[in-house]
N, C-alpha and C positions, 0 to 999 in steps of 0.2 A: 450910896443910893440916895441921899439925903443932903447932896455934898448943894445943889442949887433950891432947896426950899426955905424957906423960913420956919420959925417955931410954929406957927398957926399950922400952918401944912401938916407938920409932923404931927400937932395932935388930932387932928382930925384921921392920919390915918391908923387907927386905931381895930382892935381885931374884929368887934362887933360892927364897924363902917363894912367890912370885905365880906363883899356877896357870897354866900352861901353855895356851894355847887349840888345841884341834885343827880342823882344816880344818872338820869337820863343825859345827861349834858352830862356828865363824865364817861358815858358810853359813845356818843354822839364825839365827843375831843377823842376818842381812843383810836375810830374809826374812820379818821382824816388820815389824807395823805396828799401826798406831792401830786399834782398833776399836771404841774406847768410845762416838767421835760420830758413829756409823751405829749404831748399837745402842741408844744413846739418842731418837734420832730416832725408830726402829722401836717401841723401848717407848713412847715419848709419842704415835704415830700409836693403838697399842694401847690404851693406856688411855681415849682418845679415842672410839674404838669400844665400849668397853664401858661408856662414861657415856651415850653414846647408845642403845646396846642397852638400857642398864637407864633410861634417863629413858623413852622407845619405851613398854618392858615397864608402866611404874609408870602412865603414861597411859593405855595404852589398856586393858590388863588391869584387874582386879581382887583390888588387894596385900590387903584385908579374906578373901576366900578364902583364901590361903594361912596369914594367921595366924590366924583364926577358924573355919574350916573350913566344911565347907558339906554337907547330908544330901542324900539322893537325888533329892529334886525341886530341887535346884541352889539351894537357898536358902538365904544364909549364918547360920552359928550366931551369934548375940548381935547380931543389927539386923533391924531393922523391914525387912520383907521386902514 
């Protein structure tokens, strides 16, 4: 544990240096949990949904509209209509 300090290091850490834990912060650490691999899952179900939403969008829609625009009889600017 000690194996990269110097003497100085070691005495300083000493039993009276190490923070004290109160009941409440020992309830508070008891009451942790994981929640990276449910939260991960949740974001990869998400992202999921929105590759479908936007593959859905790109088929059936008409993505030339949005970046071409299109005048009042619904016909897009710059293609053969």
């Amino acid at each position: 544990m000690f194996c990269c300090q110097n003497s100085d290091e070691k005495k300083f850490l000493t039993k009276k240096n190490i923070r004290q834990v109160g009941p409440i912060e020992k309830e508070r650490r008891q009451s942790n949990h994981c929640t990276d691999i449910p939260f991960a899952i949740v974001f990869i179900l998400f992202l999921f949904g929105l590759g479908a939403i936007a593959f859905y969008a790109f088929n059936i829609g008409s993505p030339f509209r949005l970046i071409h625009g299109s005048d009042s009889f619904g016909n897009v600017c710059g293609q053969r209509n």
